[in-house]
C-alpha positions in Angstrom: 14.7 -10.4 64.5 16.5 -11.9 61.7 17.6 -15.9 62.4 21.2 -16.6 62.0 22.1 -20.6 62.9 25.8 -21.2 63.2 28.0 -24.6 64.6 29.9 -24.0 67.4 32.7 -25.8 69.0 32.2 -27.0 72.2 35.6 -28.0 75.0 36.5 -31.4 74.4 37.4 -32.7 78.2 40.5 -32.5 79.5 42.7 -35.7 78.9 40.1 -36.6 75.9 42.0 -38.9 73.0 42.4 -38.9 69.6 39.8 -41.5 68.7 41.3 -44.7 66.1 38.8 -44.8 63.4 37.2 -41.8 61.1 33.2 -42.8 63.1 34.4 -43.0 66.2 36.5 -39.5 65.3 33.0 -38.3 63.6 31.5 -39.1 66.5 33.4 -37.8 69.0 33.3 -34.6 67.2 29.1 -34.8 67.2 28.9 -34.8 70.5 31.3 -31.5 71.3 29.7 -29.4 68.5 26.5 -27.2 69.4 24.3 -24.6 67.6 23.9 -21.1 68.5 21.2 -18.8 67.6 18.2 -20.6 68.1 17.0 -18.0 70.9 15.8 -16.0 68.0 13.7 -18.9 66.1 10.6 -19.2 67.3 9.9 -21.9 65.0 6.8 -22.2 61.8 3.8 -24.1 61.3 4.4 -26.6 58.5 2.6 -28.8 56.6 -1.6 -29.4 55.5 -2.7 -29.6 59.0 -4.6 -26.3 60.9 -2.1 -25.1 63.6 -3.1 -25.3 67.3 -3.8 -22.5 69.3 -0.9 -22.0 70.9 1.2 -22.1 67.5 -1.2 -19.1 66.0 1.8 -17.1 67.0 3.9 -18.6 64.5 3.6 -18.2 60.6 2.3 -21.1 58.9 4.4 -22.4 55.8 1.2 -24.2 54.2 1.3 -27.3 51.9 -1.6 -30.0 50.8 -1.6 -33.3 51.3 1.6 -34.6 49.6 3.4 -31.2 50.9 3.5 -29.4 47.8 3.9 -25.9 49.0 0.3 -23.3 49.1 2.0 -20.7 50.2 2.3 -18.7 53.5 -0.6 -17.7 56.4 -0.4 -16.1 59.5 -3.7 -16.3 61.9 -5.1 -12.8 61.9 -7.1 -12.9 65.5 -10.0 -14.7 63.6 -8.2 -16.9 61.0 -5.6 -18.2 58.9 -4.9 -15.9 55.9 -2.3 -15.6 53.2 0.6 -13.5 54.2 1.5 -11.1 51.2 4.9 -11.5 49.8 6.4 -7.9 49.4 8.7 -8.2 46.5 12.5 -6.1 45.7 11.1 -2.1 44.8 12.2 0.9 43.4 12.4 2.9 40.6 12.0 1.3 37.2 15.4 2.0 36.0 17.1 0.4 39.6 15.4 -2.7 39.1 18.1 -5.5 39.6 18.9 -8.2 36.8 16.4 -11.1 37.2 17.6 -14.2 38.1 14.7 -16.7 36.7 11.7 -16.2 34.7 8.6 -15.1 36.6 10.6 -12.5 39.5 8.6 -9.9 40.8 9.9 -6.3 41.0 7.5 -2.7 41.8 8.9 -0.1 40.1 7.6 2.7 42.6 8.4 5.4 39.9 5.5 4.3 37.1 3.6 2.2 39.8 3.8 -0.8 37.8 4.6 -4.7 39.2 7.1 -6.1 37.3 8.5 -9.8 36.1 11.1 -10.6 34.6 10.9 -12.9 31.6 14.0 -14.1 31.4 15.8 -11.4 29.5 14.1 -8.1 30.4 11.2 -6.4 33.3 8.2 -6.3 32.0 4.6 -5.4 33.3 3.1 -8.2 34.7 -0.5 -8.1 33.6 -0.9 -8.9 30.0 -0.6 -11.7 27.9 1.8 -11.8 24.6 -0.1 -10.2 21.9 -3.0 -8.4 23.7 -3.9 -5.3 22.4 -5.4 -1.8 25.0 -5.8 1.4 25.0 -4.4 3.8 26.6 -5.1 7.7 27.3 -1.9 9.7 27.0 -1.2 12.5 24.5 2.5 11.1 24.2 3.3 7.8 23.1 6.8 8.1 24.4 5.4 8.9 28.1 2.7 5.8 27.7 5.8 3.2 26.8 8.1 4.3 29.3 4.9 4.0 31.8 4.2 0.2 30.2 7.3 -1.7 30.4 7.6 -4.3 27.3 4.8 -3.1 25.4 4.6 -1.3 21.8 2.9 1.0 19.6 0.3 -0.7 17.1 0.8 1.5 14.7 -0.3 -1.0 11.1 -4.4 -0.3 12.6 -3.0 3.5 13.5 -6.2 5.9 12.9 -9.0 3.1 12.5 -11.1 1.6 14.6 -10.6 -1.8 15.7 -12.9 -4.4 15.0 -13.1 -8.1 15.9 -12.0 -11.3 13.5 -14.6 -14.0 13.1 -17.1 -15.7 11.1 -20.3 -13.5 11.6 -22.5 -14.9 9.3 -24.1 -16.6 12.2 -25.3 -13.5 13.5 -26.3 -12.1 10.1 -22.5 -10.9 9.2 -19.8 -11.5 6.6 -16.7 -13.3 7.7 -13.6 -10.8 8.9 -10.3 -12.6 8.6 -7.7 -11.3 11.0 -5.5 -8.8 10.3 -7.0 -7.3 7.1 -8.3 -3.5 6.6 -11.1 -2.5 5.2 -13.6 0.9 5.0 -12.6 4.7 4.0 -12.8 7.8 5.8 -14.8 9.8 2.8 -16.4 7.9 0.0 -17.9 9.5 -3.4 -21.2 8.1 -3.9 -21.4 6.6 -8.1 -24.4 6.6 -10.1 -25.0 3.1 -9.7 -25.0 3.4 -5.9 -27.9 5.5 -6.2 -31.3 4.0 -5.9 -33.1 3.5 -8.9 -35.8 6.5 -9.6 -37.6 8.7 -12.5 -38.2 12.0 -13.3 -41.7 13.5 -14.4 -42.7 16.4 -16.4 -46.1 17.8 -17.5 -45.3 19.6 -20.5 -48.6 22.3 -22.1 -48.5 22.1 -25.9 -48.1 25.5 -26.7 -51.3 27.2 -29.0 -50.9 26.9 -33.3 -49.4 23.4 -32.6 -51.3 21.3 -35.4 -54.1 18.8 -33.8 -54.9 21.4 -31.5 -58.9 21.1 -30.8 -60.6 24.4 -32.4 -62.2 26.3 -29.3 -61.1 23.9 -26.9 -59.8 25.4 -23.6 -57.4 23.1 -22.5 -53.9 22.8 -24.1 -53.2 18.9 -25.7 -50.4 17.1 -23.9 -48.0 15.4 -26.1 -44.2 13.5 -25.1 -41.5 16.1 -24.9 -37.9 15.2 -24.3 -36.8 18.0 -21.3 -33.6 18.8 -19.5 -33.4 19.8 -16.1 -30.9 21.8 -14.2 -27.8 20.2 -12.9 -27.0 20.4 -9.5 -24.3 19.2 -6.8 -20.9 19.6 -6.6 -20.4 15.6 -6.5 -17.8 16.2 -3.5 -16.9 13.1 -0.9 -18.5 12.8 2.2 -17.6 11.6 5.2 -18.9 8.3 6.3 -17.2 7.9 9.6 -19.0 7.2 12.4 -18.2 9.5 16.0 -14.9 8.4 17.3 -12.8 8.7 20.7 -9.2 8.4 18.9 -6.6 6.7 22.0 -3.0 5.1 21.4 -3.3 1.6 21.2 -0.3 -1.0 22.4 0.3 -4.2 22.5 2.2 -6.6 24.5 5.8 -8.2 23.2 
């Protein structure tokens, strides 16, 4: 039942005078004047002390030792707990202007708490600047569903790495914000690891210094080309990748 205190006026008694002075006038009018609607206030706990027994029927309005305000309890048949605060709800776009900083709205059509920050409702999880993913195959749906948040779209189609000095761990230092890496990469000669190439060449027979009756052919250095082969075509150094919109808070 809601509580609704009002002064009333009570008679003044017949024959009563107007007093002389503005007290004894002010208090005159004290003593004739009542208030009316305390049948429906059943009174609160208040303060840092535990409520008694026979107050567990009343809400406790909480505060510490120097009353600064904890918050709310009621006594739930075995103890005091918090009493949740339901805040204003309804669909995102019949949310109300905020008056301060910090306001709660649920916008029951996204399922989102709100809060306004002073000029606009915006989710209340998240800090300014944090960065998630999000599965959605339209950007435009995942915004509307996320409330002051935007596309990161300078790190769109890359993965995401983290800033720091890793040399500790065996690393190179990433500054923030910079890109590096490509999707495909054409691999240079230097790149390759340095080999040789063998060949076993037979001197042919009637080649001069060739041993009279011998059966086995003299070897001697011969320059020899080989075959090219390859098309020298990029290839794809990406690693396996899960590709989701990314946003970040405003």
């Amino acid at each position: 039942m809601g509580l609704n205190l009002q002064l009333q006026a009570l008679s003044l008694p017949s024959g009563a005078e107007f007093e002389g002075t503005r007290q004894l006038l002010q208090n005159s009018i004290a003593q004739y004047m009542a208030i009316t609607g305390e049948e429906n206030f059943n009174g609160i706990n208040f303060g840092p002390t535990t409520p008694l027994p026979a107050d567990q029927d009343k809400p406790w309005f909480k505060t510490d030792g120097s009353f600064h305000a904890i918050g709310w309890f009621a006594w739930s048949g075995s103890a005091w707990t918090p009493s949740p605060l339901i805040p204003q709800y309804g669909t995102f776009s019949a949310a109300p202007t905020g008056t301060s900083p910090g306001q709660l709205y649920y916008a029951t059509d996204i399922n989102r708490q709100c809060q306004w920050n002073g000029s606009a409702w915006v989710t209340a999880d998240g800090g300014q600047g944090e960065v998630r993913f999000v599965r959605g195959t339209n950007i435009t749906t995942i915004l509307t569903n996320n409330p002051g948040w935007a596309q990161v779209t300078d790190a769109a189609a890359t993965v995401l790495g983290v800033a720091g000095d890793g040399t500790a761990n065996g690393w190179s230092n990433r500054s923030p914000e910079t890109h590096l890496g490509e999707e495909q990469h054409t691999q240079t000669l230097d790149e390759l690891v340095e080999h040789g190439h063998t060949a076993d060449v037979n001197n042919p027979a009637g080649v001069a210094g060739a041993q009279a009756g011998s059966n086995s052919a003299i070897k001697q250095d011969t320059t020899i080309t080989t075959s090219l082969v390859g098309g020298g075509l990029p290839f794809n150094v990406m690693q396996p990748t899960w590709f989701l919109y990314a946003i970040q808070k405003l």
